[in-house]
VEXLUMSE-67101 format. One record per residue (C-alpha): residue in three letters; y, x, z. Coordinates in steps of 0.2 Angstrom, whole numbers, plus 5000, padded with zeros to 4 digits. Layout:
<kolfis>
AlaYXZ ...
</kolfis>
This chain:
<kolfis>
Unk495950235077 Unk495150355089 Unk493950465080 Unk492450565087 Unk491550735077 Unk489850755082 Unk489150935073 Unk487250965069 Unk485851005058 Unk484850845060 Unk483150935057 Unk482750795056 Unk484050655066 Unk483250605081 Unk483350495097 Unk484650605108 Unk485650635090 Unk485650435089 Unk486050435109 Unk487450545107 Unk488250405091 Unk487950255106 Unk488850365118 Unk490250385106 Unk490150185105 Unk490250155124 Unk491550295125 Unk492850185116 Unk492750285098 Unk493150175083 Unk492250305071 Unk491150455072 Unk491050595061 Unk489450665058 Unk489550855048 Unk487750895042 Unk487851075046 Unk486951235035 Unk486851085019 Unk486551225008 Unk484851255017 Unk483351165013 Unk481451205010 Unk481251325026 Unk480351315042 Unk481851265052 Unk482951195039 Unk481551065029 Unk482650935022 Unk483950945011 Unk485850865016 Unk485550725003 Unk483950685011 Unk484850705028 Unk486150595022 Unk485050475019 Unk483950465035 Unk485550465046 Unk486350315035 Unk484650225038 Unk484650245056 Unk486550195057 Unk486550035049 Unk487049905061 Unk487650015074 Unk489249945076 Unk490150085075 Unk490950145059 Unk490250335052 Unk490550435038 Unk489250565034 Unk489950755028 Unk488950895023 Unk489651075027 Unk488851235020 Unk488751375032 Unk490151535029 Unk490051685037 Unk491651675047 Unk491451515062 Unk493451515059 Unk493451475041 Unk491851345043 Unk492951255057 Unk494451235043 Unk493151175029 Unk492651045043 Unk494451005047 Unk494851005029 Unk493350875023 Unk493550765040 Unk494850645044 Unk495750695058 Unk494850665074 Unk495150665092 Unk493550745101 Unk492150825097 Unk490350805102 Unk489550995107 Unk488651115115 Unk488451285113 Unk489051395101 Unk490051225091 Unk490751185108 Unk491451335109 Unk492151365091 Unk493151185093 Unk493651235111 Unk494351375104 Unk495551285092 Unk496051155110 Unk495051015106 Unk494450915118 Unk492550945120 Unk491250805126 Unk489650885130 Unk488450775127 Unk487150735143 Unk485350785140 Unk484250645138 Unk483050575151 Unk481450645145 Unk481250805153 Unk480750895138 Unk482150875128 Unk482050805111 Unk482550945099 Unk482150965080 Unk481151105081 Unk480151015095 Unk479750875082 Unk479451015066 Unk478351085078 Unk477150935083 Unk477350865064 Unk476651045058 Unk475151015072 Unk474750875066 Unk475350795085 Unk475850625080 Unk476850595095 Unk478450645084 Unk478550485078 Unk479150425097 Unk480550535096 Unk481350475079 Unk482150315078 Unk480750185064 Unk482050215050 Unk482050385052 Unk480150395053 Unk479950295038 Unk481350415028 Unk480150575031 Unk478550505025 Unk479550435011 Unk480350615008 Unk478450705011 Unk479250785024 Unk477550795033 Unk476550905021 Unk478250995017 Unk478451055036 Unk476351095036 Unk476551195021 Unk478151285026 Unk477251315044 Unk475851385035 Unk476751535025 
</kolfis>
């Protein structure tokens, strides 16, 4: 079984998260693992959901990918050598890893192979703090940039008036 990690904080999950998963697809992965990174923080401006609700909106927007996926939340540490072994020791073994930046180059340090993944077509970039940002001015274009599923997870979580009220601190 060839087995992809992709690593983020899914603040909330969006489009180029989703794109990244297809890509895994069309790369010929059997599985992805997805760690929900910093799943001990919740309730602040750049980290409003908690893991469990994270958990959940990635499951919904999953279902019927056709790609298997396993979901692992993975508190922050202090040391990036000792947060790559919690990863290793809650993930099955895998063969790649999804990443940019700083993750890229944690995994590339410990000689896996890293796929960076592309940058969307919209010249913005999609980026979570992009989306807290229009949600917290009340620009409802956010809602293109999440898949429907994920959409419906945040008003079903009051994600909205969570992310106005922590902008508003």
């Amino acid at each position: 079984m060839k087995r992809a990690l992709f690593v983020g904080r899914f603040q909330p999950f969006h489009l180029g998260h989703l794109r990244v998963v297809k890509d895994a697809k069309r790369d010929g992965f059997d599985e992805i693992v997805i760690v929900i990174g910093s799943a001990q923080r919740s309730d602040t401006r750049e980290n409003p959901f908690t893991s469990e609700e994270r958990v959940e909106m990635i499951d919904s927007a999953l279902q019927g990918i056709g790609l298997k996926y396993r979901l692992i939340p993975v508190d922050d540490t202090k040391s990036d050598e000792v947060w790559v072994e919690n990863v290793e020791t809650l993930a099955p073994k895998f063969d790649a890893v999804y990443a940019n930046g700083p993750v890229k180059t944690i995994f590339e340090g410990r000689g896996y192979e890293i796929i960076d993944p592309k940058p969307g077509d919209d010249e913005t970039r999609i980026s979570g703090e992009r989306i807290r940002k229009m949600i917290a001015g009340s620009d409802e274009r956010w809602k293109s940039l999440v898949a429907e599923k994920i959409c419906e997870k945040i008003l079903e979580f009051n994600g909205v008036e969570r992310i106005k009220k922590l902008n508003s601190l």
